[in-house]
C-alpha positions as CSV (number, residue, x, y, z in Angstrom):
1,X,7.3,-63.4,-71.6
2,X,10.5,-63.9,-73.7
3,X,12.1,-67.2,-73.9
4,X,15.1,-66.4,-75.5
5,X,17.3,-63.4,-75.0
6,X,20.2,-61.5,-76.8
7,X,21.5,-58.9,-75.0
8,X,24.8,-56.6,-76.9
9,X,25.7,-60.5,-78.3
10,X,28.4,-60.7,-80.7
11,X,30.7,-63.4,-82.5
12,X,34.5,-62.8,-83.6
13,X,36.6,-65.3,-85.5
14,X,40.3,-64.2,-86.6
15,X,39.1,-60.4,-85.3
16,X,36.4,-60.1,-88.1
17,X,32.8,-59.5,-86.5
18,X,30.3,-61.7,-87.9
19,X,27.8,-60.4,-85.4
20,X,27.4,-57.5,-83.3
21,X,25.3,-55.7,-80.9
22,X,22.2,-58.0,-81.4
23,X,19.9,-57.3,-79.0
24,X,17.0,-59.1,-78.9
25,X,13.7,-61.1,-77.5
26,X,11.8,-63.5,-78.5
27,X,8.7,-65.4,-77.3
28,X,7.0,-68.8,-77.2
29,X,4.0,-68.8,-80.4
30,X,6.6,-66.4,-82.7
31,X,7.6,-67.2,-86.6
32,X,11.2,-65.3,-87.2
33,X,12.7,-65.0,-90.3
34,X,16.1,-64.0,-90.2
35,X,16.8,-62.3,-94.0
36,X,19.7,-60.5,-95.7
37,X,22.5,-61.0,-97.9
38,X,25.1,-63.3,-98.4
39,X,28.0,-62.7,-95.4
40,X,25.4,-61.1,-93.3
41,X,25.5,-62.6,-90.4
42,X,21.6,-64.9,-90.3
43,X,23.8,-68.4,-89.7
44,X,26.4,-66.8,-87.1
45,X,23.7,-65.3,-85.0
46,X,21.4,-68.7,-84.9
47,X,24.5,-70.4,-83.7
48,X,24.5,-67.9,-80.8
49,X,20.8,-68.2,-80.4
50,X,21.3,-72.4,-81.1
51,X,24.1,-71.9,-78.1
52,X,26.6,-74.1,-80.6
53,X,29.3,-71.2,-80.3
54,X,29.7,-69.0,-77.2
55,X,29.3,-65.5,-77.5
56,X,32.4,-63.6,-77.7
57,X,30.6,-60.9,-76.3
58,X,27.5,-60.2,-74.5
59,X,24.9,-62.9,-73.4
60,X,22.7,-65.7,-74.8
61,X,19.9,-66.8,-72.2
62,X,17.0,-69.2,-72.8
63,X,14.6,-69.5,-70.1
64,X,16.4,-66.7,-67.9
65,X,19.1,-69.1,-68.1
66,X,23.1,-68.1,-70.2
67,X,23.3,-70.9,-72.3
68,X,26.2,-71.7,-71.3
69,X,24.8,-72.6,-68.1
70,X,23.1,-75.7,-70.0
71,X,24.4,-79.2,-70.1
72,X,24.4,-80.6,-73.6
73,X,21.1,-82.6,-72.8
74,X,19.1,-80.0,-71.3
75,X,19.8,-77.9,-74.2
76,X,19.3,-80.6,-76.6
77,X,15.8,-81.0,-74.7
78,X,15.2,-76.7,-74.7
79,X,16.1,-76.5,-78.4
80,X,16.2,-78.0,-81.8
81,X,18.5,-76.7,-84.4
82,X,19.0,-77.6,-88.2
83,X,22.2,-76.9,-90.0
84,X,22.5,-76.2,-93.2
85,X,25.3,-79.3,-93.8
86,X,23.0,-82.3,-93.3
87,X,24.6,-84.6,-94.1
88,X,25.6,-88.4,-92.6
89,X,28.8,-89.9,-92.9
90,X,27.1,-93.4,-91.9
91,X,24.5,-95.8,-93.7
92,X,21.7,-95.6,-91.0
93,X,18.3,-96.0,-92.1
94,X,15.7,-93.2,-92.8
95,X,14.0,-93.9,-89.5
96,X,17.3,-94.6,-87.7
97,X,18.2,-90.8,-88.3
98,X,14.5,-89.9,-87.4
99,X,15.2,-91.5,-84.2
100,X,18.0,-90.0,-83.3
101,X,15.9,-86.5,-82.4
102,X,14.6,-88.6,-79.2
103,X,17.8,-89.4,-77.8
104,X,17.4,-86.9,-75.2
105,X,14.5,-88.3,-74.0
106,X,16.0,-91.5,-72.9
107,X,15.6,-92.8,-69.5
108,X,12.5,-90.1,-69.0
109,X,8.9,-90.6,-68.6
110,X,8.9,-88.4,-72.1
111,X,10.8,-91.7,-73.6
112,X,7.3,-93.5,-73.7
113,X,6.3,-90.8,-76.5
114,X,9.0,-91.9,-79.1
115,X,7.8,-94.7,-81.5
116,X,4.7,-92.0,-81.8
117,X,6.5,-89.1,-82.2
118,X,8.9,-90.5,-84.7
119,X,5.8,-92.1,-87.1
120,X,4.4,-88.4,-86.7
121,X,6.9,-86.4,-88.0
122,X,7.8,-88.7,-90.6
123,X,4.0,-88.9,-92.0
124,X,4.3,-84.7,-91.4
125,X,7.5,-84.5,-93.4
126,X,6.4,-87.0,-96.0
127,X,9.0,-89.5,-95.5
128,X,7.4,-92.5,-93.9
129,X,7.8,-95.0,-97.1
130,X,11.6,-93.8,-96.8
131,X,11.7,-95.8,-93.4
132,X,13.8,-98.7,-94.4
133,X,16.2,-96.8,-97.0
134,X,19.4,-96.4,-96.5
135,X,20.6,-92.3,-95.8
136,X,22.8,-92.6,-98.5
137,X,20.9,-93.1,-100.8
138,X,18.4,-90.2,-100.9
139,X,18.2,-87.4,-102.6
140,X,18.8,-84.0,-101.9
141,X,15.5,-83.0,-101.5
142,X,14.2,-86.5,-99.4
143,X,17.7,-86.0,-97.3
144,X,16.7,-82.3,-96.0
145,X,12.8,-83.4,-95.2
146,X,14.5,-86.2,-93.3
147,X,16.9,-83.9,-91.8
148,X,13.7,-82.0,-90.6
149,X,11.9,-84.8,-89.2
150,X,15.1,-85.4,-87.0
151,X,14.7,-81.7,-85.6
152,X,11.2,-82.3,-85.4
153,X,11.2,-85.2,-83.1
154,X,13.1,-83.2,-80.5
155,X,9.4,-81.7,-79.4
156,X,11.1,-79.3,-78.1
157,X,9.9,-75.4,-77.6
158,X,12.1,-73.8,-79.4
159,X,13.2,-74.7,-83.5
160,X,15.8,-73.5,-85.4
161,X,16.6,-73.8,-88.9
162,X,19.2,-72.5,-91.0
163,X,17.7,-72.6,-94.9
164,X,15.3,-75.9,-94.5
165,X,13.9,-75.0,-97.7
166,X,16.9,-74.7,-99.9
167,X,17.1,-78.5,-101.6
168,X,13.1,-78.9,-101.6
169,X,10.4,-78.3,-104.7
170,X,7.7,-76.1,-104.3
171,X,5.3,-78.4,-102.9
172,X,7.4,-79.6,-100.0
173,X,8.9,-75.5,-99.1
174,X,4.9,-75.0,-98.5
175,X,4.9,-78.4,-96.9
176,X,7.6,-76.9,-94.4
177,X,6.1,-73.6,-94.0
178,X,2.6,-75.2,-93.1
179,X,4.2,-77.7,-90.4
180,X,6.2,-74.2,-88.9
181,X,2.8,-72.7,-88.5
182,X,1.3,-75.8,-86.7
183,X,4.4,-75.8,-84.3
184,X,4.3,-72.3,-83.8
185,X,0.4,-72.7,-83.2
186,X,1.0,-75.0,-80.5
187,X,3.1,-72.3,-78.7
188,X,7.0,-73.0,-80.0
189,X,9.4,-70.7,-80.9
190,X,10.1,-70.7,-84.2
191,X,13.0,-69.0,-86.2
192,X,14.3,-69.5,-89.7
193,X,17.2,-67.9,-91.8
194,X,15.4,-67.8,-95.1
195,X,16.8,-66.8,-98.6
196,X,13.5,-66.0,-100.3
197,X,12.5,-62.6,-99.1
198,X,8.7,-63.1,-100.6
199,X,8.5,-66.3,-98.8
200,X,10.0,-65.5,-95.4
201,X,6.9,-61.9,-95.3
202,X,4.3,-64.5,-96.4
203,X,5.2,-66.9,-93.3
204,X,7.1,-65.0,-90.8
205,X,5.1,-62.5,-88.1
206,X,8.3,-60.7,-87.7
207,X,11.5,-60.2,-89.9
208,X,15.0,-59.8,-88.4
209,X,17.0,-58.0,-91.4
210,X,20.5,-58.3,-90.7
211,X,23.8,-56.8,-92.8
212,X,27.4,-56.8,-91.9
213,X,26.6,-58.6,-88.8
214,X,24.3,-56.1,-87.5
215,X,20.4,-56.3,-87.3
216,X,19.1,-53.0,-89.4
217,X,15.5,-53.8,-89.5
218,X,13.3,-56.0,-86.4
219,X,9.6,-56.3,-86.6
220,X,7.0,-56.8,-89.2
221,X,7.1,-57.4,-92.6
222,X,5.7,-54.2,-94.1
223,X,7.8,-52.4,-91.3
224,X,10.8,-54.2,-92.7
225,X,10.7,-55.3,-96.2
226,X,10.3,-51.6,-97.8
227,X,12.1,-50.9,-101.2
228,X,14.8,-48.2,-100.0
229,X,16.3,-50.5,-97.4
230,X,16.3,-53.5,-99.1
231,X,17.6,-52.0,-102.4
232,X,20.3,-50.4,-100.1
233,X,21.1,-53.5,-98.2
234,X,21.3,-55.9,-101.1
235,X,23.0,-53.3,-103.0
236,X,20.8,-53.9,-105.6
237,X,17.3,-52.2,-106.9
238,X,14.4,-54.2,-105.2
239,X,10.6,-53.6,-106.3
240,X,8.4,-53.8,-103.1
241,X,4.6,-53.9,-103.7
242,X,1.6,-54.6,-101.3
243,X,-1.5,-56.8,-102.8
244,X,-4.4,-54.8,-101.7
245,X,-6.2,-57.8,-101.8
246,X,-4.5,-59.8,-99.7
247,X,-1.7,-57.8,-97.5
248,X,0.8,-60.1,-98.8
249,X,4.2,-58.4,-100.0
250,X,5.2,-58.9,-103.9
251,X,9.1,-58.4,-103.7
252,X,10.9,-58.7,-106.4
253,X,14.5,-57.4,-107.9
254,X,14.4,-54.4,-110.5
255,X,15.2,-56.0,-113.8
256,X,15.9,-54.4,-117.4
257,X,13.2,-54.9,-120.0
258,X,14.2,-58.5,-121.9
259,X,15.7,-57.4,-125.4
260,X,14.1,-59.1,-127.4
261,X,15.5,-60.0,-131.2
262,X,14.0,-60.1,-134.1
263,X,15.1,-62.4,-137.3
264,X,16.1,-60.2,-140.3
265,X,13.7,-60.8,-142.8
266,X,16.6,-61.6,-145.0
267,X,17.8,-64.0,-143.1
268,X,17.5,-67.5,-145.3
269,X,15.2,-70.1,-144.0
270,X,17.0,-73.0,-142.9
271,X,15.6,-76.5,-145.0
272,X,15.5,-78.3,-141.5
């Protein structure tokens, strides 16, 4: 059964469409990736999915519900979104921010779950010896793991995340990608506009490819990820090959042989 719903959604701002006609469903135990270029659309349409901006037109439901039927607690209790901006004008502490995911919870029976919840997803987001420091004095990197362990504490069924990968090293991108899979194990929902094309088909069960605000691709990676449509959509050559050993996609963007130059054997040695 589909927990959220798009139905003919689309946003306008200053009459430019920066999404339209996205239909959709998704269900609880999903991965999305939402791909495509820059100007595409991915961040408009999870703030119509997030419920942050109203559909100008069409619908939005979560639950059989419109979101804008939702009060801003029950839909901070429904759904957990991260921004791409994450950043905090104040000097709380690292746990402080953490703690400010279970702020929904308060006065519920779920309340009694927060000093566990909180030590979870900061071990989970490796940022429990950041407990005492001051927000303002991460990094970029420690800042967007913290930012995740925020969303994270929400438990709620359905995640949303706009780039959580972009300020973090290689280690802690697959340490986000394996703590996606656990939630989504458990039975959330679970979508993510991604960059990294090769990234988002390794993860994600199902690719939403988007371009000038419309969806153009919506299903699996090999359904979605081929070479024509991505070379036509990022207006640029893209190499799409499948390793027959493991199913996973190899995409990568057509490049020129390097030119490589050779010294003229003239040339004087320098003495140095």
């Amino acid at each position: 059964m589909s927990i959220l719903v798009t139905r003919d959604a689309a946003l306008v701002v200053d009459d430019n469409f920066l999404c339209k006609g996205v239909s959709a469903s998704f269900t609880s135990g999903e991965l999305v990736a939402i791909v495509g270029p820059n100007g595409a659309g991915k961040s408009s349409l999870l703030a119509l999915l997030a419920g942050d901006v109203t559909p100008s037109q069409g619908s939005v439901h979560l639950n059989d519900r419109p979101l804008a039927d939702f009060s801003t607690v029950d839909l901070a209790r429904s759904r957990a979104m991260l921004t791409q901006s994450n950043t905090v004008a104040f000097s709380f502490t690292v746990e402080e921010v953490v703690a400010m995911g279970r702020y929904p919870w308060q006065g519920t029976a779920e309340s009694a779950r927060d000093e566990a919840v909180i030590k979870s997803v900061m071990t989970a987001c490796e940022v429990a010896h950041l407990d005492t420091r001051r927000i303002t004095k991460l990094s970029g990197g420690e800042l967007a793991r913290v930012a995740l362990a925020r969303v994270l504490a929400q438990s709620t069924p359905v995640i949303l995340l706009d780039e959580p990968t972009a300020a973090l090293d290689v280690k802690h991108q697959e340490l986000v990608m394996e703590i996606l899979r656990e939630r989504v194990a458990d039975g959330a929902l679970a979508i993510v506009v991604m960059h990294d094309l090769e990234a988002a088909a390794a993860i994600a069960s199902r690719i939403i490819l988007m371009c000038d605000g419309e969806v153009v691709g919506d299903g699996p990676p090999v359904d979605v990820l081929s070479a024509s449509v991505l070379s036509d959509v990022y207006d640029h050559p893209i190499d799409v090959k499948v390793d027959e050993a493991t199913g996973h996609l190899d995409i990568r963007p057509s490049r020129a042989p390097r030119q490589v130059r050779h010294r003229s054997s003239t040339a004087r040695e320098s003495p140095f």
